[in-house]
C-alpha positions in Angstrom: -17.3 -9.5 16.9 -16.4 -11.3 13.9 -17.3 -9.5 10.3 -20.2 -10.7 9.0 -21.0 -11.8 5.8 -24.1 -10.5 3.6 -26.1 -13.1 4.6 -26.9 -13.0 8.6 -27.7 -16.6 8.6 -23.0 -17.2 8.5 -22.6 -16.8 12.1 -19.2 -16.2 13.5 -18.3 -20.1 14.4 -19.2 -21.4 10.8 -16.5 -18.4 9.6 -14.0 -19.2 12.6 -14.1 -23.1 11.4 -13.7 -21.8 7.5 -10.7 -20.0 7.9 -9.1 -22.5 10.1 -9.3 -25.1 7.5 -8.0 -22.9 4.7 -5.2 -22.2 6.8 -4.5 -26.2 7.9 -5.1 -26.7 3.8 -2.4 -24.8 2.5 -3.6 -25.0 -1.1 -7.2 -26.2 -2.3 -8.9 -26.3 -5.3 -12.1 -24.1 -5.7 -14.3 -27.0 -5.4 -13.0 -28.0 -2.2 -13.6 -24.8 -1.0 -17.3 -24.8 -2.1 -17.6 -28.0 -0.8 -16.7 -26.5 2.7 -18.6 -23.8 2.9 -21.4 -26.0 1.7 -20.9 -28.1 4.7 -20.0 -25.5 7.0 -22.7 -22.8 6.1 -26.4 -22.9 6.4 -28.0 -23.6 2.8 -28.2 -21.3 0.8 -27.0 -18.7 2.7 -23.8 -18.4 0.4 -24.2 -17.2 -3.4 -21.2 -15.5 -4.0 -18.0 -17.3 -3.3 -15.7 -13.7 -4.0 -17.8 -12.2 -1.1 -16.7 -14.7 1.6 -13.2 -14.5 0.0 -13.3 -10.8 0.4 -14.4 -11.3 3.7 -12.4 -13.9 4.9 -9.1 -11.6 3.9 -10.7 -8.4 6.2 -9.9 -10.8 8.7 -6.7 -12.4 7.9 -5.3 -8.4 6.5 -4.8 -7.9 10.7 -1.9 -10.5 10.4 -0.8 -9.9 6.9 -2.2 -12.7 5.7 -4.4 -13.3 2.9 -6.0 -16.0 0.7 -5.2 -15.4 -2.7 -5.7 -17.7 -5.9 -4.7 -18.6 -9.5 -6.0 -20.3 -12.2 -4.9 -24.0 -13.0 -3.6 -23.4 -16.6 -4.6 -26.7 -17.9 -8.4 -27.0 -16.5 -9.0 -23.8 -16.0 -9.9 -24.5 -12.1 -9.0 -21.4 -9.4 -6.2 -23.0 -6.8 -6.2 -20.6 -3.6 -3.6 -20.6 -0.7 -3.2 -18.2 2.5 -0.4 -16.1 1.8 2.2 -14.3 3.9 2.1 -10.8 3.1 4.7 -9.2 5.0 7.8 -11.0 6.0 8.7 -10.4 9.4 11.1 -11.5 11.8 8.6 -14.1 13.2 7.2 -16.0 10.0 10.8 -16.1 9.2 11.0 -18.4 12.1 8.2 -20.3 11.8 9.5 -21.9 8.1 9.4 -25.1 8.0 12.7 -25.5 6.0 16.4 -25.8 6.9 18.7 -23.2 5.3 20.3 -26.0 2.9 16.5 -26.9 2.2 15.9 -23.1 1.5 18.6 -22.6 -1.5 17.7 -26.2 -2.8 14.4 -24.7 -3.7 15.4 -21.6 -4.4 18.3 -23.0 -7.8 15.2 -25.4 -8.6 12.7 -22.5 -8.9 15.6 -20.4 -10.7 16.3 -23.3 -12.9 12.5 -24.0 -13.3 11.5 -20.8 -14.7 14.7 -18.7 -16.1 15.5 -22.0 -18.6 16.9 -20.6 -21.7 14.4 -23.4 -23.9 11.0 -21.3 -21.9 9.5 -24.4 -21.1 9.5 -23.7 -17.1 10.3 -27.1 -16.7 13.0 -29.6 -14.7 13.5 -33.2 -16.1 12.9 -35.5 -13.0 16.2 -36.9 -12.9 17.8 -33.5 -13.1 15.9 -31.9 -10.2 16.9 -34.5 -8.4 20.4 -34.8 -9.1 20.3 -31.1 -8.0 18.9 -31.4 -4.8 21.6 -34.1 -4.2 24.1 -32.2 -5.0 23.1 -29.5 -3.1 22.2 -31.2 0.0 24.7 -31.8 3.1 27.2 -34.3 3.2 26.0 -38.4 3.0 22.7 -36.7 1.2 21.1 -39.7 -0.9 19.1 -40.0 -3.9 16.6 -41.6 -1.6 16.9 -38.0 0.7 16.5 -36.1 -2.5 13.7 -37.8 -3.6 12.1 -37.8 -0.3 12.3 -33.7 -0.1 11.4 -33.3 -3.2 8.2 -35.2 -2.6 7.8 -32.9 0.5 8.5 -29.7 -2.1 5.2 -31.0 -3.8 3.0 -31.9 -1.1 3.8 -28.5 0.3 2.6 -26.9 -3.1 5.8 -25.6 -3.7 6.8 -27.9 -6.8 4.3 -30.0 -9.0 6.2 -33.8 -10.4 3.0 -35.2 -11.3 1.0 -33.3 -13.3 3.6 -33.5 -16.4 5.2 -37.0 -16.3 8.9 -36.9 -15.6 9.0 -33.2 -15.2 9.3 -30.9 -12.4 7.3 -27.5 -12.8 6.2 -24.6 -10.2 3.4 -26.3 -8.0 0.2 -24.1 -7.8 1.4 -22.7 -3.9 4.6 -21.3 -6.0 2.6 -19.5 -9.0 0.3 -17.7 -5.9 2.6 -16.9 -3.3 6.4 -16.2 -5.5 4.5 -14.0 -7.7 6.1 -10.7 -6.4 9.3 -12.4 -5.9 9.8 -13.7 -9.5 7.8 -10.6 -11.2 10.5 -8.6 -9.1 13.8 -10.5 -10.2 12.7 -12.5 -13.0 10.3 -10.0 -15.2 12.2 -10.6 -18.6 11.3 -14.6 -18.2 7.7 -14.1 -16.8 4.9 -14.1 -19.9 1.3 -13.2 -19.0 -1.7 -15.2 -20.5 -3.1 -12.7 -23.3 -6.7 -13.5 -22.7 -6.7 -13.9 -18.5 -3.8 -11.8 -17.7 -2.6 -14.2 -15.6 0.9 -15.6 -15.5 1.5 -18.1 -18.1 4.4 -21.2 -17.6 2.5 -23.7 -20.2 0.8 -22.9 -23.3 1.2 -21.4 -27.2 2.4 -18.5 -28.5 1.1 -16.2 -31.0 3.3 -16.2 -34.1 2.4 -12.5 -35.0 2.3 -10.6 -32.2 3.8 -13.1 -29.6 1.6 -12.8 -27.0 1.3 -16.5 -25.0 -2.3 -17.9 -24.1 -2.9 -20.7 -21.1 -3.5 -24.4 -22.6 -7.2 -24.1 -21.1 -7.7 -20.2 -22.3 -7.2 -21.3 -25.8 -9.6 -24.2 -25.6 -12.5 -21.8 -24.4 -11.6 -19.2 -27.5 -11.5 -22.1 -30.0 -15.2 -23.7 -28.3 -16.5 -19.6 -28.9 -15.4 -19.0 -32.3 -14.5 -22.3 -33.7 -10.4 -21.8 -34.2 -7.4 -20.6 -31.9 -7.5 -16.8 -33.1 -5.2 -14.6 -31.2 -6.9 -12.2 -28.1 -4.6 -9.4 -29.0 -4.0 -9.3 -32.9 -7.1 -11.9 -33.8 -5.2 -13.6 -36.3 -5.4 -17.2 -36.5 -2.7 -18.9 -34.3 -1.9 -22.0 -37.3 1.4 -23.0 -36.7 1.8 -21.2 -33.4 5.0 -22.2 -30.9 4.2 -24.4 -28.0 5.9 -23.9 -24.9 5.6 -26.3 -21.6 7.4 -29.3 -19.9 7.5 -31.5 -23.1 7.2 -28.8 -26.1 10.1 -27.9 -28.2 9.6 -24.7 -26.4 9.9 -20.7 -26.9 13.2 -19.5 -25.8 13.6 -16.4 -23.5 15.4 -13.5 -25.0 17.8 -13.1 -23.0 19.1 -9.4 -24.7 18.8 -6.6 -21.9 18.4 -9.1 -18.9 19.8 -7.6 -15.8 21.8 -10.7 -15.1 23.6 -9.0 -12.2 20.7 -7.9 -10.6 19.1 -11.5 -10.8 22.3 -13.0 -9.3 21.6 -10.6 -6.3 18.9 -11.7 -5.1 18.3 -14.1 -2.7 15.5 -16.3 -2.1 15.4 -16.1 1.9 13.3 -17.6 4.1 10.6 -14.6 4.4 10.2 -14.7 0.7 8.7 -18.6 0.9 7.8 -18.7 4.7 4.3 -20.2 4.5 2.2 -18.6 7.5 -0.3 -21.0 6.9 0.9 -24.2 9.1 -0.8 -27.7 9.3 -1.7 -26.9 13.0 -1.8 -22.6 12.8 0.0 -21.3 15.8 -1.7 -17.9 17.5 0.1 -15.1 16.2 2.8 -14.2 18.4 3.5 -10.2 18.6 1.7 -7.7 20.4 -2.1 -7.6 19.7 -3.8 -4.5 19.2 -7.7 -4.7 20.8 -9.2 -5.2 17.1 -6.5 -7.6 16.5 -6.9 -9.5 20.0 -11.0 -9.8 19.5 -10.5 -11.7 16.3 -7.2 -13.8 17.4 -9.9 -14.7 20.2 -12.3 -16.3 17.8 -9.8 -17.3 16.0 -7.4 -19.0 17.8 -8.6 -19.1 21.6 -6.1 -16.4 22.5 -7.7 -15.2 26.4 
């Protein structure tokens, strides 16, 4: 029986046909996914959209998978993906990425957010001269451009939110969080009022703390100026970092360089378990497991 939600009206199909299309989605804003469960559920039988999420993830925990989200640090708008959590020998082999594709992303991403100007920003041309380079022999601009576009429908990458920059798409910021947290910690900066990772935004020239575009926009609507969450002075004249900005170089004093250059960006760190068409999970089932891969997938 599948877990129910606090309303009883949510039956299992109307959870079943949820699931499967955050899994076909990839990554979603959280109005689409309102919008589903508005269509999916009976009305008003759904008034808190964390309860479903925390309900949804009981489900998905029996496959290490889980939906997980992040705020969009411009609009302030959650973005939510299903996320492998345990890398295993079988979503290593469901990627959808060639090995050459693999370590293309893997230099962007490094070059993306360990730039010594902190903007966490590629110009256009340069990713793309990269993934030319990098790619097998006879590999065109054309093929770079093509993969690259690929890299962003994916989630992976983001070209179009900052004109003629590449950044980290939303589907990198949720599911590389662990991975760059791990082997990137001096270059990662955490939004002072959210606490969420930060890649765009100011910094406080007092205390140095960095605040999201969109987090400083709500404290300057409640108070009436850009004071700082941490030391509450006024941020005038504070450093702007993001694909554009003079920037807010890293200090680079103390970085573990040679621990960074071991570590490898393989293809269970950025194997999406989420497909376009999910396959049925493919070890041994344990009963609990096999009743909800039944609803789920159709699995006899």
């Amino acid at each position: 029986m599948l877990i129910m939600s606090d309303s009883a009206e949510v039956g299992a199909t109307e959870r079943k046909m949820l699931i499967q299309w955050c899994m076909s989605s990839q990554l979603f804003t959280d109005t689409s996914l309102r919008q589903t469960i508005e269509r999916l559920y009976p009305a008003d039988s759904m008034e808190d959209i964390q309860a479903e999420v925390d309900q949804i993830n009981s489900m998905l925990s029996l496959f290490s998978l889980e939906l997980r989200g992040c705020m969009n640090q411009t609009n302030g708008e959650r973005q939510w993906a299903v996320v492998n959590t345990n890398a295993d020998p079988i979503s290593i082999g469901i990627t959808p990425y060639s090995a050459a594709e693999l370590n293309s992303l893997k230099v962007l991403i490094e070059t993306i957010f360990a730039g010594a100007d902190g903007n966490y920003a590629i110009d256009l041309h340069a990713a793309l001269r990269t993934i030319a380079n990098l790619g097998p022999s006879g590999f065109t601009r054309g093929n770079a451009q093509e993969f690259l576009s690929r890299l962003c429908q994916d989630g992976w990458l983001d070209k179009e939110t900052f004109a003629g920059y590449v950044v980290l798409g939303g589907r990198a910021l949720i599911e590389l969080q662990p991975y760059l947290n791990g082997g990137y910690g001096d270059f990662v900066r955490i939004c002072s009022l959210c606490k969420e990772m930060a890649t765009c935004g100011v910094v406080c020239n007092q205390c140095q703390v960095p605040v999201h575009p969109y987090c400083a926009s709500q404290i300057e609507q409640s108070v009436g100026a850009l004071s700082c969450p941490k030391c509450h002075q006024r941020m005038t004249g504070s450093l702007r970092f993001g694909p554009g900005e003079i920037g807010v170089p890293h200090s680079l004093a103390g970085t573990p360089q040679a621990d960074r250059s071991g570590l490898s960006l393989n293809e269970g760190s950025i194997s999406p378990s989420p497909l376009p068409s999910p396959s049925p999970p493919t070890m041994p089932l344990s009963p609990e497991q096999r009743e909800v891969a039944r609803e789920l997938f159709g699995i006899k």
